[in-house]
C-alpha positions, 0 to 999 in steps of 0.5 A: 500500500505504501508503494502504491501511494508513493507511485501516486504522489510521484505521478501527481508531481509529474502531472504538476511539474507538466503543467507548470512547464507548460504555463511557464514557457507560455509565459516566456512567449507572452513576454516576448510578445508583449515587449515585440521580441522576435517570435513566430507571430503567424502562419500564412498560407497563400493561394492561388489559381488550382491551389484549393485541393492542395490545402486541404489535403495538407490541412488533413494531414494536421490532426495526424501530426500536432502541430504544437505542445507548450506554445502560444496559439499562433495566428493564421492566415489563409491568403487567397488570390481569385477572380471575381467570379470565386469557386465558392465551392472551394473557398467553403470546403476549405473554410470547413476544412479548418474548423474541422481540425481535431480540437488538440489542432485548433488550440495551436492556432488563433485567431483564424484570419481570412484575406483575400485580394483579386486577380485577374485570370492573367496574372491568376499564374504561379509566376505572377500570383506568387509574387503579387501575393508576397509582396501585399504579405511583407508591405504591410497591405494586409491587416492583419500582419500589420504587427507581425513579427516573424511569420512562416509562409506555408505554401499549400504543398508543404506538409508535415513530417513530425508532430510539434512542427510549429513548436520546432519552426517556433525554436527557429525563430531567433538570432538575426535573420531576415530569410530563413528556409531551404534550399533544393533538397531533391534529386538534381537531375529532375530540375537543374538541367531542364530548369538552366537550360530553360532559364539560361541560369547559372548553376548557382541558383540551385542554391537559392533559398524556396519561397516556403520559408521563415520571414522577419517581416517585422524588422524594416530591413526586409521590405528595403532588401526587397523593395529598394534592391532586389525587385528594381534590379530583378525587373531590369537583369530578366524583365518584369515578371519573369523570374521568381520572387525567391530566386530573386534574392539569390541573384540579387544577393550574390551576383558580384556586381552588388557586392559593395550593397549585398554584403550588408545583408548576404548573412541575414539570408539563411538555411533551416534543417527544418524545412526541406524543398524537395520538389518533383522529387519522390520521397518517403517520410523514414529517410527523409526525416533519418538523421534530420531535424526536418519538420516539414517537407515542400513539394515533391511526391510522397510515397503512400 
């Protein structure tokens, strides 16, 4: 009997020491929040043009793999781009989707934000939408970001591998940064001959740093990289709307003709073990996530 009871107190001082460990490490991040510390303060998740299915496949795979465990809810945002006569279909299947989520789910996330913003069917297109939308998330157009410290901007494709993935990318948010995400990770031979060869890039581009990534949009620095730098001198090297918003930093920040500007900046652009691009690249969850950290996967083609 006394064993017994000495199991008991043992296991209600674990269950005491849990709760207290979670309450104080909510409490950190409050404090962070409110002395506008850099922390994750939202997820944003933008779509566009055929991108509906793709969220809510990704949106199903979150009551399998909890996002959090000790954080503080986190804001999301779903960004939508459409023309004036929407799918509402879509839109309502996706909104469902959300409030669908297990209840373990919905604790790691609020409020739930809603933006949108009309595009016109020509530049409703992966090239055009991407861009449009990531500059409207980083300028201060959307309300809801107008206070954002640093966000994940989760494309529809990305998935998680590992429960408590928000948690991880929330660990990641620290030190100086302004980009922080992954370079391609998949097999070389499906996209960098096709893609130079197409593009007339120089080899080094594989190395930029994917879209689906952390940002620091709340430090100035990024919108005056982006706006006052790279996006002038992107539109006058390949023209105006043909190249990527993302392997634009890269150019921009490495070409050796802006070197006297980019040095200011060149170690503010970052690579995270926690995100992978694996684009067009078949892979299964037990390799990619052997010896890694990863926490979530971009693109690619998982094996059932």
């Amino acid at each position: 009997m006394l064993r017994m009871n000495y199991l008991f107190v043992n296991n209600e001082y674990i269950k005491i020491a849990a709760v207290l460990s979670t309450r104080l490490a909510r409490c950190f991040l409050s404090v962070a929040l409110l002395t506008n510390a850099l922390h994750l303060s939202h997820v944003v998740m933008p779509l566009y043009a055929g991108q509906g299915q793709k969220a809510i496949n990704n949106l199903a795979q979150w009551s399998n793999l909890i996002p959090c465990q000790l954080q503080q809810p986190i804001a999301f945002v779903l960004f939508c781009a459409h023309q004036e006569r929407i799918d509402r279909s879509v839109r309502s299947n996706l909104y469902n989707a959300l409030y669908k989520l297990a209840q373990t789910v919905q604790l790691c996330f609020s409020p739930y934000i809603q933006e949108s913003t009309v595009l016109d069917g020509v530049h409703n297109t992966h090239l055009i939408a991407s861009r449009v939308m990531f500059e409207m998330v980083i300028n201060g157009s959307l309300n809801s970001l107008k206070n954002a410290s640093a966000i994940l901007y989760m494309e529809p494709d990305t998935r998680p591998v590992r429960s408590h993935w928000l948690d991880a990318l929330a660990d990641d948010v620290r030190g100086d940064f302004l980009v922080r995400g992954s370079i391609y990770m998949g097999d070389p031979q499906l996209i960098l001959h096709p893609y130079l060869v197409q593009h007339n890039r120089s080899p080094s581009i594989a190395y930029h740093v994917n879209g689906n990534a952390l940002y620091n949009i709340g430090d100035g620095r990024l919108l005056k990289l982006y706006v006052t730098l790279v996006k002038p001198w992107a539109e006058n090297t390949f023209g105006r709307h043909l190249s990527a918003y993302d392997t634009d930093f890269w150019d921009f920040l490495f070409h050796i003709s802006n070197f006297a500007v980019a040095r200011e900046y060149i170690h503010l652009y970052q690579r995270t073990g926690r995100i992978l691009n694996m684009y067009r690249t078949r892979w299964s969850l037990t390799n990619i996530t052997r010896g890694r950290d990863v926490v979530l996967v971009h693109g690619g083609h998982p094996e059932q």
